[in-house]
N, C-alpha and C positions, 0 to 999 in steps of 0.2 A: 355597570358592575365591573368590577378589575380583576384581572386574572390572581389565581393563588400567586403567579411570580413580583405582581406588582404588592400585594398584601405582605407576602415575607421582606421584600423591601421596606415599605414603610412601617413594619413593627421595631427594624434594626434601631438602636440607637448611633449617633456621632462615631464612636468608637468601635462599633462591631461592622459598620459602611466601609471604613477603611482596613478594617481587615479581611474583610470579605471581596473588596476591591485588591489587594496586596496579592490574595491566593489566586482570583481569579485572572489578575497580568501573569501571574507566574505558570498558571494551567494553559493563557490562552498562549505563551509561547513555547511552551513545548507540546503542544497541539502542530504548530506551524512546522517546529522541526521536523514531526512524524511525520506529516501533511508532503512536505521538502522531499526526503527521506523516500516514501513510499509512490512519490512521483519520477524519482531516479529511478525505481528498481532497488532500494537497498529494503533489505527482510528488516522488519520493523517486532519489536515485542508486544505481546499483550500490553493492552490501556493499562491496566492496571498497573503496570511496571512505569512507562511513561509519562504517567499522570501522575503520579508521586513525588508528591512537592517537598522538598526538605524545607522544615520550619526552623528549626531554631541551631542551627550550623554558622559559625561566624561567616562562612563564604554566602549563605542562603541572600537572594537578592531578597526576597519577603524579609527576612532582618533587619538588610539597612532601610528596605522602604517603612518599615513601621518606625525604625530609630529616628530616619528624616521627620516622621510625623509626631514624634515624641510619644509613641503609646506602646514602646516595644519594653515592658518593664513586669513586675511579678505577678499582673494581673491577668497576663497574657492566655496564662489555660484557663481561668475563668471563663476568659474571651471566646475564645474556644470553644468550653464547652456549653458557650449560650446559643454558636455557630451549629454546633452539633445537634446538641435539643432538638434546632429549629428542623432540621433535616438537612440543611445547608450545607455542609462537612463530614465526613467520615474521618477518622484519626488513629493513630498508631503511635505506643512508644516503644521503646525497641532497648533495652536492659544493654549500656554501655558499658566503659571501663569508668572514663572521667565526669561523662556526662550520657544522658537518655537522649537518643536523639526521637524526636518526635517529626512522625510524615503525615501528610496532611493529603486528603482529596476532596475536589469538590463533587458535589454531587450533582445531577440533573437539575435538580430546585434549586441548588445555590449557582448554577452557571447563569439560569434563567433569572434569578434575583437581579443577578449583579448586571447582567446585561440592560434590565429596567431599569438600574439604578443609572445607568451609563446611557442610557437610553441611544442601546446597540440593539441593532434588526438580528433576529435570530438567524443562523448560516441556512441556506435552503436542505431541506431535509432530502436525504436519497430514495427517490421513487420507487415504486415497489419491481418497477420494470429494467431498475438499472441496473447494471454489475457493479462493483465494486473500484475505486479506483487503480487497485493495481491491475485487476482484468482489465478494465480499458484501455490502460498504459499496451498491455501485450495486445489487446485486438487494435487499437493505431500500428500499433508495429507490423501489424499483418498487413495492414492498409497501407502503407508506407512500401513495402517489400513487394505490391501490385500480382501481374501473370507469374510472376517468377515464384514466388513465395516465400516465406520464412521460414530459413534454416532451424532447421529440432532444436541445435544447439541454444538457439537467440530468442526461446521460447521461454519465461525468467521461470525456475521455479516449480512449482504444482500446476501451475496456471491449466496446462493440458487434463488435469483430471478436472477443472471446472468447466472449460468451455470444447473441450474435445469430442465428438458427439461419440466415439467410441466406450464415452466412462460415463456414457446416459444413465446408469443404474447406480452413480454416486449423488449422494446428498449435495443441492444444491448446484447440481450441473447445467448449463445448458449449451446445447449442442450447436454452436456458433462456426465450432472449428474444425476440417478433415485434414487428414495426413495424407500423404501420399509418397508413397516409398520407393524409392527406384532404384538400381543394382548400376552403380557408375562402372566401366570399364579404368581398371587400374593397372598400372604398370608397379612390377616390385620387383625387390633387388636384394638379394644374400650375401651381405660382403665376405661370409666363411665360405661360402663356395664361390662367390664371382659367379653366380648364376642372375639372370633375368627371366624371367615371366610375366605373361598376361593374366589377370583374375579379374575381378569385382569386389567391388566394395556397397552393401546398402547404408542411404544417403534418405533421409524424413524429410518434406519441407511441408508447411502447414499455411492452407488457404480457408476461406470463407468457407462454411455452409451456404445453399440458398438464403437460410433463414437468419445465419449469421451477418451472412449480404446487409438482408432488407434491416433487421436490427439497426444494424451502422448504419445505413442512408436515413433511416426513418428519423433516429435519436442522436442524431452528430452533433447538429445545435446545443440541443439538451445538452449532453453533456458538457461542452464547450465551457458554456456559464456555471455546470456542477462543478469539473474539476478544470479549471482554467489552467493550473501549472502545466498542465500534459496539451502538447500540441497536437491535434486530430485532424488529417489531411483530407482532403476531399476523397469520394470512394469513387476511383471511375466507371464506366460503365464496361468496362472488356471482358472477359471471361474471368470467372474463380480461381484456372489455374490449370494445374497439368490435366491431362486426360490419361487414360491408357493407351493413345497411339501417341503420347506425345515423347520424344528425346531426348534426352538429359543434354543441355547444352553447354555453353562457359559459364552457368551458375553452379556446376556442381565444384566439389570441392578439385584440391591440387589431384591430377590423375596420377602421377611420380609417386611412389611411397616407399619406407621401409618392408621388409618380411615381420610377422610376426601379427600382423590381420587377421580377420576373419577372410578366410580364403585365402590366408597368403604362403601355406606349405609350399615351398620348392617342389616340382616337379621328380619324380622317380628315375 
């Protein structure tokens, strides 16, 4: 017996396979940008924004791929709306000056059609134990940054309320990552008085949990093959990170600074 995705394929006719193959090149690459995108570290919008195929735009590559095929002509929202029916598409027109532009999504049932029609392996589904790829991009980076740690700064984003174990009592956290805070000795300088002094500056660097440890050694492979754009370094075996008797050394930032810090009043 065939799955509902092979049965909505073969109901399509000639004409509604290549429009449904047109939508779905145009979904599957801006899937990739986002995919691209969100393996940099660049903040990405909701699907819904991204998945939003322009139809009928002279620039829309779905235009000229249906024009190449000869079926891009009046019958076209018919088309449409037999794509729609099926569950295939979701659609939108949008009240122009010259012309309505019409956007187009596909839907779950039409990604799966079309991939049967193409007979494309579905992409592996994200395990219920995994993070998300842009949390993983930040826990490599913690792996990457070893004893020393990851500066607050180079932490991308929210990241820290999802794998922070301090923001335990937020939706969807898990507690992979500790901070550790340390008070560097700074040197600072008042060019209105030509004074100098000594103070402190606090400095965050973010290591492993135990459990955020064992997580990453367990599930490295894993991931590897989930999100391949992102490079995941071996986890060594050394310690998580600073202790309370440990020193802020030459990982802390420049100790030189201007006045106007936390801690940086001039002397009385």
């Amino acid at each position: 017996m065939g799955s509902a995705a092979d049965g909505a394929w073969a109901e399509l006719n000639p004409r509604q396979r290549i429009y449904l193959s047109a939508l779905f090149d145009a979904d599957q690459a801006a899937e990739e940008v986002n995919r691209r995108d969100s393996a940099r570290g660049v903040r990405t919008p909701p699907a819904r924004v991204w998945r939003r195929i322009d139809f009928n735009s002279p620039y829309s590559p779905v235009v000229s791929r249906l024009r190449g095929a000869g079926v891009y002509d009046s019958g076209a929202g018919a088309t449409l709306a037999a794509l729609r029916a099926r569950g295939l598409i979701e659609t939108e027109t949008v009240a122009g000056l010259l012309a309505d532009p019409v956007y187009v999504w596909l839907t779950r049932a039409g990604r799966a059609a079309a991939r049967v029609g193409h007979a494309i392996p579905a992409p592996p589904r994200k395990p219920r134990w995994a993070v998300s790829q842009w949390l993983w991009r930040e826990m490599t980076k913690v792996a990457r940054a070893g004893d020393v740690g990851l500066p607050e700064e180079d932490l991308f984003g929210d990241a820290h309320l999802y794998l922070c174990a301090g923001w335990a009592g937020r939706r969807g956290n898990r507690p992979y990552l500790r901070s550790v805070t340390r008070h560097v000795p700074v040197t600072l300088h008042d060019h209105w008085s030509n004074r100098t002094w000594s103070s402190s500056r606090a400095y965050t660097w973010y290591h492993f949990t135990d459990e955020g440890r064992a997580h990453y050694t367990d599930h490295a492979a894993a991931y590897r093959q989930l999100y391949p754009a992102i490079d995941a370094p071996e986890l060594g075996d050394s310690a998580t990170g600073l202790d309370d008797s440990t020193s802020v050394g030459s990982n802390a930032p420049d100790a030189a600074g201007e006045a106007g810090g936390a801690g940086a009043r001039p002397p009385e």
